[in-house]
C-alpha positions as CSV (number, residue, x, y, z in Angstrom):
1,X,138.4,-147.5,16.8
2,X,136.1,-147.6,19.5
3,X,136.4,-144.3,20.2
4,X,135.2,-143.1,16.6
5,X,132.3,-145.5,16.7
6,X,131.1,-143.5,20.0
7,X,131.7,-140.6,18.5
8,X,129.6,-141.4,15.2
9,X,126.9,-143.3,17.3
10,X,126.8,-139.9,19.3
11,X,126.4,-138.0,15.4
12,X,123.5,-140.2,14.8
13,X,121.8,-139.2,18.4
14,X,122.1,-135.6,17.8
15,X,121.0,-135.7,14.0
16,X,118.2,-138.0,15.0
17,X,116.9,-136.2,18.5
18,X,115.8,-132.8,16.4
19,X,113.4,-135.4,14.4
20,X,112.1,-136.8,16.8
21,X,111.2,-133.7,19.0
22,X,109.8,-131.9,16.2
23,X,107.5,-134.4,15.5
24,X,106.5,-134.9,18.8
25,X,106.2,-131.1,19.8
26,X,102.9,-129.1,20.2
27,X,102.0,-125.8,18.7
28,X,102.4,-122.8,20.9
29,X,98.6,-120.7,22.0
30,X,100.7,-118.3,19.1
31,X,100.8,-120.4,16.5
32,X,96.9,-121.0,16.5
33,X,96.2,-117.3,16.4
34,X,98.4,-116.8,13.8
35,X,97.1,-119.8,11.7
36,X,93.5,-118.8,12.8
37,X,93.7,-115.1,11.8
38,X,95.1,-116.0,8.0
39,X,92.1,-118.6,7.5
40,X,89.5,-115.4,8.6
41,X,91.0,-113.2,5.2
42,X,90.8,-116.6,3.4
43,X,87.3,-116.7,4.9
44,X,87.0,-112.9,3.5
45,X,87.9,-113.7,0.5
46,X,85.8,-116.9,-0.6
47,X,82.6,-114.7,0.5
48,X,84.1,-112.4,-2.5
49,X,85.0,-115.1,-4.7
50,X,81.4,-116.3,-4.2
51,X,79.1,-114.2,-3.6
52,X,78.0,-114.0,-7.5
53,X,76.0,-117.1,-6.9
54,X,73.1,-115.4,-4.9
55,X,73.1,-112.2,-7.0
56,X,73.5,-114.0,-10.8
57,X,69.8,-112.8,-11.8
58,X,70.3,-109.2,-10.2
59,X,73.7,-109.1,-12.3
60,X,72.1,-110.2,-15.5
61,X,69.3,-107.9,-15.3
62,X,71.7,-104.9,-14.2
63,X,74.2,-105.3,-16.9
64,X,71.7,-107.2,-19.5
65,X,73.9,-110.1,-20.0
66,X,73.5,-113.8,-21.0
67,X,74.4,-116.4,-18.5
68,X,78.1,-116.8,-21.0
69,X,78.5,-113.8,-20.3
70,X,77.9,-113.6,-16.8
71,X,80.1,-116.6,-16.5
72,X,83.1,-114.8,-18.0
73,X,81.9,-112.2,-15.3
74,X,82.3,-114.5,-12.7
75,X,85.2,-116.4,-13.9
76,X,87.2,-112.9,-13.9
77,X,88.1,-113.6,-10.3
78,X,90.1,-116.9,-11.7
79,X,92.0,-115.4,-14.8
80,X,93.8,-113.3,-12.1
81,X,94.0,-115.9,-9.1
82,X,95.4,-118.5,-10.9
83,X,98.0,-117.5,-12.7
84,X,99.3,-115.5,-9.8
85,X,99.4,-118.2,-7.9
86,X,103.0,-119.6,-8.3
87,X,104.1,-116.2,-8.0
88,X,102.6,-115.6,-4.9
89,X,104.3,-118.9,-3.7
90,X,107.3,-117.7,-4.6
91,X,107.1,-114.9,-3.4
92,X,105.6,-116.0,0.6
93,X,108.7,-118.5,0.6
94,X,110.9,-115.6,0.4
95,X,109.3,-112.5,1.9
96,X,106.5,-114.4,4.5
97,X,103.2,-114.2,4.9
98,X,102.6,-111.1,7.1
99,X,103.3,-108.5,4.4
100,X,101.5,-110.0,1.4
101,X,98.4,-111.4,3.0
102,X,98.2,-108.0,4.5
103,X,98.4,-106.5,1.2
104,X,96.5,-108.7,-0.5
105,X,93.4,-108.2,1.8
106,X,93.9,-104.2,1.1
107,X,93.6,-105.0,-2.7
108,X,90.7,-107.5,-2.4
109,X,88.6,-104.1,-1.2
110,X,89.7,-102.4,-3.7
111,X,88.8,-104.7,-6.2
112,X,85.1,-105.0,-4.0
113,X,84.5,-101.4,-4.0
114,X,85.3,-101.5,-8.1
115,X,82.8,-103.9,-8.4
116,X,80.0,-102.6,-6.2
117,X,80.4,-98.8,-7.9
118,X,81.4,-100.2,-11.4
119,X,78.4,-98.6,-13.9
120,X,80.0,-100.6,-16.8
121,X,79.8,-104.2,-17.5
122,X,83.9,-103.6,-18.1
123,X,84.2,-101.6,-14.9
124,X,82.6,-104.5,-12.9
125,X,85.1,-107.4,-14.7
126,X,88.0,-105.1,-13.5
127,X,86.4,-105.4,-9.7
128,X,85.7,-109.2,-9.8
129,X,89.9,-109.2,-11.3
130,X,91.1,-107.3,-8.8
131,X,89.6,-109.8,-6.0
132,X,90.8,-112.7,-7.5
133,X,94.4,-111.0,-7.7
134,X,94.0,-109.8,-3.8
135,X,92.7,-113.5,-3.1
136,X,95.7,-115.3,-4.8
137,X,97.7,-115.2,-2.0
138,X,95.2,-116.4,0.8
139,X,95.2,-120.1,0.8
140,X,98.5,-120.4,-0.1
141,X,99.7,-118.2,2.7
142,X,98.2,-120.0,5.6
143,X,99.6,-123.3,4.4
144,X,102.9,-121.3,5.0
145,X,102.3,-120.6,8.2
146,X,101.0,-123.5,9.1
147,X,104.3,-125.2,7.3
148,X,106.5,-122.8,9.6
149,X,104.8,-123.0,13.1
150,X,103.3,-126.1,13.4
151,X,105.0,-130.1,13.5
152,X,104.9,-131.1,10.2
153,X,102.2,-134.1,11.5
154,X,99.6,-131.2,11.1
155,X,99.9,-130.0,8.2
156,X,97.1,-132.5,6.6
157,X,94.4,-132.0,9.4
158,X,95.3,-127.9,9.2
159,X,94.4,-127.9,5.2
160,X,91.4,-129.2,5.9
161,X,90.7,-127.0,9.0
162,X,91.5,-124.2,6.9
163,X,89.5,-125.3,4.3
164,X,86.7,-125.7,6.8
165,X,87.0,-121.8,8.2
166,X,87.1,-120.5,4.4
167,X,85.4,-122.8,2.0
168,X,82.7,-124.0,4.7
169,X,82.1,-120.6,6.8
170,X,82.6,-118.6,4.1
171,X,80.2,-120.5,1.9
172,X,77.5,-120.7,4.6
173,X,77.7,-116.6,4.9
174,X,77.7,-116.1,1.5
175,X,74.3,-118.6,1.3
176,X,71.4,-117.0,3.1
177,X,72.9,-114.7,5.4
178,X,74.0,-112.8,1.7
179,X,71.7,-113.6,0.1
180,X,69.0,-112.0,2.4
181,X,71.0,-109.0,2.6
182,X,71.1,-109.1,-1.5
183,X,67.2,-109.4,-1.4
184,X,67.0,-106.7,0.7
185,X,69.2,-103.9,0.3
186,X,70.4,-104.7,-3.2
187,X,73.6,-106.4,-4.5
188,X,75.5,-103.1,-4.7
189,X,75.0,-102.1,-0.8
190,X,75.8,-105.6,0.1
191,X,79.2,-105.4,-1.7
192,X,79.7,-102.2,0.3
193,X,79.3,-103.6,3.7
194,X,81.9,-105.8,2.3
195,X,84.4,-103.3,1.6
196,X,83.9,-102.0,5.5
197,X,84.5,-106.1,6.5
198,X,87.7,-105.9,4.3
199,X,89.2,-103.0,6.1
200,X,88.9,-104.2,9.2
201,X,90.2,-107.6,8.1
202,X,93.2,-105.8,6.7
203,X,94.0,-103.9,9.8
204,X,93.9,-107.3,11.8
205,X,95.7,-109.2,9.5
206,X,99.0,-106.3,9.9
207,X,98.2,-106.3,13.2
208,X,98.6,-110.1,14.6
209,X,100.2,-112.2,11.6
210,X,104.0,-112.8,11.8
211,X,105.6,-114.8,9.4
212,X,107.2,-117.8,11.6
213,X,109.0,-118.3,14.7
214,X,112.9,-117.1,15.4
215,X,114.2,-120.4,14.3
216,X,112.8,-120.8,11.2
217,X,113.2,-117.6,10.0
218,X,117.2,-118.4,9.0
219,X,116.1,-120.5,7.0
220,X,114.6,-118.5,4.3
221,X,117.4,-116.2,4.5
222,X,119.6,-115.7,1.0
223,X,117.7,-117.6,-1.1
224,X,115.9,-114.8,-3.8
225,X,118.5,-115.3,-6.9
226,X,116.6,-116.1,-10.1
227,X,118.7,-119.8,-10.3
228,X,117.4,-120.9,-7.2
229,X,113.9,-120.0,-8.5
230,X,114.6,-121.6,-11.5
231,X,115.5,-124.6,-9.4
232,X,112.5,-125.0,-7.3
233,X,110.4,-124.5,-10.2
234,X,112.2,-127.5,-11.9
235,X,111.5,-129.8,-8.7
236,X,108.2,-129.3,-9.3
237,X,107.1,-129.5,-13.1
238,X,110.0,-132.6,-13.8
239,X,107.8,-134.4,-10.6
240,X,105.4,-136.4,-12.5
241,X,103.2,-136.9,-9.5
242,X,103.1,-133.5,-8.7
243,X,101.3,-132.4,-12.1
244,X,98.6,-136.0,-11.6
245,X,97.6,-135.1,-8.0
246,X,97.0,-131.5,-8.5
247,X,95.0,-132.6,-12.1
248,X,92.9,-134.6,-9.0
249,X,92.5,-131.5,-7.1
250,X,91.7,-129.8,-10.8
251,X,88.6,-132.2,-11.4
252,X,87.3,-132.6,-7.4
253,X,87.2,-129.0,-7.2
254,X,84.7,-128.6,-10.3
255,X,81.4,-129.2,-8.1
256,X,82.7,-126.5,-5.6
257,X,84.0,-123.5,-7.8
258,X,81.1,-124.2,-10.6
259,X,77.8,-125.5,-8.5
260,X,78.8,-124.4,-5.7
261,X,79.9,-120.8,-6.8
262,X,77.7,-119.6,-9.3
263,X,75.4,-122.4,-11.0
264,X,73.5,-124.0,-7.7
265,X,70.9,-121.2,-6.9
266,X,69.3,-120.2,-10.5
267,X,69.3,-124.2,-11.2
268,X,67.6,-124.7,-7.5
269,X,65.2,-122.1,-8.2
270,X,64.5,-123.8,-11.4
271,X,63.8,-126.8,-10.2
272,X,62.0,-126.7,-7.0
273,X,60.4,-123.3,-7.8
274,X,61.8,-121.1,-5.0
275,X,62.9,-117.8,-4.3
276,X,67.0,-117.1,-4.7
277,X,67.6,-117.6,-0.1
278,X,65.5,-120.5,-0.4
279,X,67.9,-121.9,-3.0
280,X,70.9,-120.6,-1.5
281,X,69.9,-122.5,1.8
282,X,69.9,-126.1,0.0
283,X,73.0,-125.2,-2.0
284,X,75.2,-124.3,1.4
285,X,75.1,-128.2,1.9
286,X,77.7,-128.8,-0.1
287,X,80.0,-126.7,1.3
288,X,79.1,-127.2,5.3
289,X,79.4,-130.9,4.1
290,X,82.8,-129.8,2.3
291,X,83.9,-127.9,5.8
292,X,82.5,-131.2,7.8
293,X,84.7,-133.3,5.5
294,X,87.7,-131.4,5.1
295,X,89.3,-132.3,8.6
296,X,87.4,-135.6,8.6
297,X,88.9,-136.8,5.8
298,X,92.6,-135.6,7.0
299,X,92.2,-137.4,9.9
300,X,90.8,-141.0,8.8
301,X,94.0,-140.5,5.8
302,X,96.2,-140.3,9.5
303,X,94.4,-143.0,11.5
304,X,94.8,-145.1,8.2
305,X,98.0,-144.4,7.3
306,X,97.4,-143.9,3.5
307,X,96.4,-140.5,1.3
308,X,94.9,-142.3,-1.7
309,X,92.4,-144.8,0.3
310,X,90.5,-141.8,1.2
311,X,91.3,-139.6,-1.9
312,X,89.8,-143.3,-3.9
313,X,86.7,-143.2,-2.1
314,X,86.0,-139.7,-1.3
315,X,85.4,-139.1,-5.5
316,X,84.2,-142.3,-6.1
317,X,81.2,-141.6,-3.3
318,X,81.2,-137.9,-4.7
319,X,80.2,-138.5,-8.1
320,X,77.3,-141.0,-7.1
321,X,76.0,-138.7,-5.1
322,X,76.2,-135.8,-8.0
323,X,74.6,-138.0,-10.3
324,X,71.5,-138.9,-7.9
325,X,71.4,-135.1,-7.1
326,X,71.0,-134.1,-10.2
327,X,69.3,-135.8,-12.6
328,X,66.4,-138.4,-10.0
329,X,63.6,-136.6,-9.2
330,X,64.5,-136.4,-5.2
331,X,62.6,-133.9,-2.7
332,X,64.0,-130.8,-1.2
333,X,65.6,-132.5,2.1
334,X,66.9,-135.3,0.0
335,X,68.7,-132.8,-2.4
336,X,70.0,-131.3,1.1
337,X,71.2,-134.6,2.2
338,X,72.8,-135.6,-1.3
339,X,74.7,-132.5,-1.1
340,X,75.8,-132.8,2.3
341,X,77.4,-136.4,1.5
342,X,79.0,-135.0,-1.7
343,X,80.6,-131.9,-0.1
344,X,81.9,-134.4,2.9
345,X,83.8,-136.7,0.0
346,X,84.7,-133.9,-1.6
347,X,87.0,-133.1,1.5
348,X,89.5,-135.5,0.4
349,X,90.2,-132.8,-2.3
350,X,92.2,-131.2,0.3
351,X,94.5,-133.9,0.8
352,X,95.9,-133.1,-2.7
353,X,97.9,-130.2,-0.6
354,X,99.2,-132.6,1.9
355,X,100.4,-135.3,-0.9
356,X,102.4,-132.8,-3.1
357,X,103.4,-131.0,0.2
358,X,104.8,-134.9,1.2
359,X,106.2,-134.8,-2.6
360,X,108.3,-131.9,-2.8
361,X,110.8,-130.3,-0.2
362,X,110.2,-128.5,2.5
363,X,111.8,-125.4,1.5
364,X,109.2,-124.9,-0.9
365,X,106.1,-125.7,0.4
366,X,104.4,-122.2,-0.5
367,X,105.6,-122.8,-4.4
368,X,104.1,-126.2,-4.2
369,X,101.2,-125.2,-2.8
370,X,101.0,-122.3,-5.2
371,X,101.6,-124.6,-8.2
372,X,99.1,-127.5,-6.8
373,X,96.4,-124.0,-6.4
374,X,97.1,-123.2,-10.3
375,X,96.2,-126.5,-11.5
376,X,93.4,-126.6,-9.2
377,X,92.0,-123.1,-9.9
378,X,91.7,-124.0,-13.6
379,X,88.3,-125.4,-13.0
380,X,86.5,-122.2,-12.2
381,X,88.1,-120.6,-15.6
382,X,87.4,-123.5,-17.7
383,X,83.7,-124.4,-16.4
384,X,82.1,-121.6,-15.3
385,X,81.9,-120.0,-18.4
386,X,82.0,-123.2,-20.1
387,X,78.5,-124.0,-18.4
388,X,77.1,-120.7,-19.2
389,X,77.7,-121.3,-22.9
390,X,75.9,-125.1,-23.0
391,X,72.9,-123.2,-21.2
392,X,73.1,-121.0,-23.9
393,X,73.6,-123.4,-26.5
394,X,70.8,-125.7,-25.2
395,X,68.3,-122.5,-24.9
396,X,64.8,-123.2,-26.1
397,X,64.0,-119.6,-26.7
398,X,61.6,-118.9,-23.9
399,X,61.9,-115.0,-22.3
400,X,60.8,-114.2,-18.6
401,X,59.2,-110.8,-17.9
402,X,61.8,-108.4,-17.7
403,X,63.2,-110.3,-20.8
404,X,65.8,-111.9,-19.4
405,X,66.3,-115.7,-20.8
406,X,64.6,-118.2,-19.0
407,X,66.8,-122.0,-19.3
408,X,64.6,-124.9,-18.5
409,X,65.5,-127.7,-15.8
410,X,66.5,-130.1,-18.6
411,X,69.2,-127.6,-20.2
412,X,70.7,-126.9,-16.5
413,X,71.1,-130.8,-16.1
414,X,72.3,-130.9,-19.8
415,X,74.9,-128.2,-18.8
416,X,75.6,-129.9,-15.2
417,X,76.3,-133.6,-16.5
418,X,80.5,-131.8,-16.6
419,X,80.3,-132.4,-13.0
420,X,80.1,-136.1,-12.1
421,X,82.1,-136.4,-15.1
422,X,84.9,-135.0,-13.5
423,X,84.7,-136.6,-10.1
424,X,84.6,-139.4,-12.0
425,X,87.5,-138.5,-13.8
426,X,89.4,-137.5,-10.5
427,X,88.9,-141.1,-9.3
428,X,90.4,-142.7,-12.6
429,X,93.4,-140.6,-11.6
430,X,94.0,-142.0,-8.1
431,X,95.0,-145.4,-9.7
432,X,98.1,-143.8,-11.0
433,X,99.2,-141.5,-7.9
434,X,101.6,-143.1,-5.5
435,X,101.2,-143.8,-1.5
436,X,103.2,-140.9,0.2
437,X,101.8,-141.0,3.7
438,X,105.1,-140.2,5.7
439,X,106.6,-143.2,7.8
440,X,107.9,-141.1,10.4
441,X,104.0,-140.2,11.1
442,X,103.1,-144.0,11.9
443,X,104.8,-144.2,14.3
């Protein structure tokens, strides 16, 4: 008897010390160039996915389109990223990352060059689809590899770090660095130079990414049979929690994929009078305050040993700060600083990664990610066209010179009052989404 209690004491040492060195472990020098190299083509591709927001009046005047229409322009990028997203997720669980962000980045150029060369309204929606289908794969992808080479006690801080090398540096070159560079040269060379980026990012990408180290590699071996797709895909629709904390992520990310992305320069330039890098300059706040806030946040949710503290405050904070921003009267510097504290609270968005990631199984973490993504990405197809068309709606008839419409400050904050709505909204939701910081992390 004694003898089969040592031996089943000796069972629970050896099922127990993998645990524990796992979580105690530190990433190899490898494992940060491989993490850092996927967030530089998810930096690529944001600067894509953006860069409509410092070139909206050169579009409209090019193509002679209304802003609805320019939204839908915009918006193209989402109708393919989002719906490929749980594909891609899929697909990086079974194949890795190397090959399809490396493929990905090659059709993101392609999709630039379209839309730099495209002579035709249609031509240029094809280019700004083609992007969004080359970008699906990008955020999704480093999660993955930050899933398979780092302890999983870094997987909250890495979102937002990621977030903060895309989102954040991404968004600050796509402000008045691009912008200037628009002014200057035109919105079509600009898109050029970013084909030329895209190639070398490609090459890079082939180049240093590998999908995970030799011992996790087995363990995504034999499983590409339609039931176990099935199966995983069942895990995460029948997960009640996984469909409220992603709706979160849905509703935080509104501010950053509509004001952020395309609405923030023309109504900056409406309301302080200023050229389109002027504007872009005061709109970047959000997102360095996004990129500041990103790890930040990820960090306090560790030293506090809860997700939905900060995820509580962070939109709460968020949509005061929208609401002051947009509709008082506040100077220049002020709308700076407004912006900076929004995009910081808005870096609990991220953590919406981290909770389903702590939801779901591990097996699956680049499905759940893609799914979280989808619901996520729905905001840039639902409100960026959806803001065009109020503008529209709310039109008072006035033309400028070329004879492009003109939309006065009051019909961009009739149009803009969508976005504290949804922070708002997003905080509601927190009451209803369970604690899932992981116990083995405290201690």
């Amino acid at each position: 008897m004694r003898t089969s209690v040592a031996k089943i004491d000796a069972e629970k040492v050896e099922i127990e010390k993998p645990m524990t060195t796992k979580a105690t472990e530190k990433p190899s020098s490898r494992a940060w160039i491989v993490w850092a190299m996927a967030a530089i083509f998810y930096m690529y591709e944001y600067i894509l996915r953006a860069s409509p927001s410092v070139m909206t009046q050169a579009l409209m005047q090019d193509f002679a389109i209304t802003t609805t229409s320019l939204g839908i322009l915009s918006s193209m990028y989402y109708y393919a990223y989002t719906p490929l997203q749980i594909p891609c997720g899929l697909i990086v669980d079974r194949l890795g990352a190397r090959v399809v962000i490396t493929m990905s980045s090659a059709l993101c150029v392609v999709g630039a060059f379209l839309f730099a060369k495209g002579t035709t309204f249609g031509m240029a929606e094809l280019g700004r689809f083609l992007m969004g289908a080359g970008s699906a794969c990008a955020f999704l992808s480093t999660l993955k590899l930050v899933s398979d080479w780092f302890p999983p006690k870094y997987f909250a801080v890495l979102s937002g770090m990621t977030t903060m090398m895309g989102i954040t540096t991404g968004g600050y070159l796509v402000g008045r660095p691009f912008a200037f560079f628009v002014s200057n040269v035109g919105w079509r060379q600009a898109m050029l130079w970013s084909v030329i980026v895209g190639i070398v990012v490609t090459f890079l990408c082939w180049l240093i990414i590998r999908n995970s180290p030799k011992k996790a590699d087995a363990t995504h071996k034999g499983k590409t049979s339609t039931s176990t797709i099935i199966k995983d895909m069942k895990i995460l629709v029948r997960n009640r929690q996984t469909w409220l904390v992603a709706l979160y992520g849905c509703l935080f990310y509104v501010p950053v994929s509509v004001f952020s992305e395309l609405w923030a320069v023309p109504y900056l330039m409406q309301k302080y009078g200023i050229d389109n890098a002027a504007a872009a300059s005061i709109s970047v706040s959000l997102i360095l305050g996004k990129g500041v806030g990103a790890p930040s946040v990820a960090m306090i949710s560790n030293y506090l040993n809860s997700r939905k503290v900060v995820m509580y405050w962070g939109a709460f904070i968020a949509s005061c700060a929208f609401l002051t921003s947009i509709y008082l009267p506040v100077p220049m510097w002020m709308m700076e600083v407004l912006l900076f504290i929004a995009g910081t609270c808005a870096g609990a968005q991220v953590l919406c990664f981290a909770v389903n990631q702590e939801t779901n199984p591990h097996e699956i973490s680049a499905t759940t990610v893609g799914f979280t993504n989808t619901i996520v990405m729905l905001s840039g197809i639902i409100f960026q066209p959806f803001l065009g068309a109020i503008l529209d709606w709310v039109w008072d008839g006035k033309l400028g010179e070329q004879g492009m419409r003109v939309y006065s400050l009051d019909a961009y904050q009739t149009a803009m009052l969508a976005l504290p709505i949804c922070l708002f909204l997003s905080w509601i939701i927190v009451f209803f989404i369970k604690e899932t910081y992981p116990q083995e992390a405290k201690s």
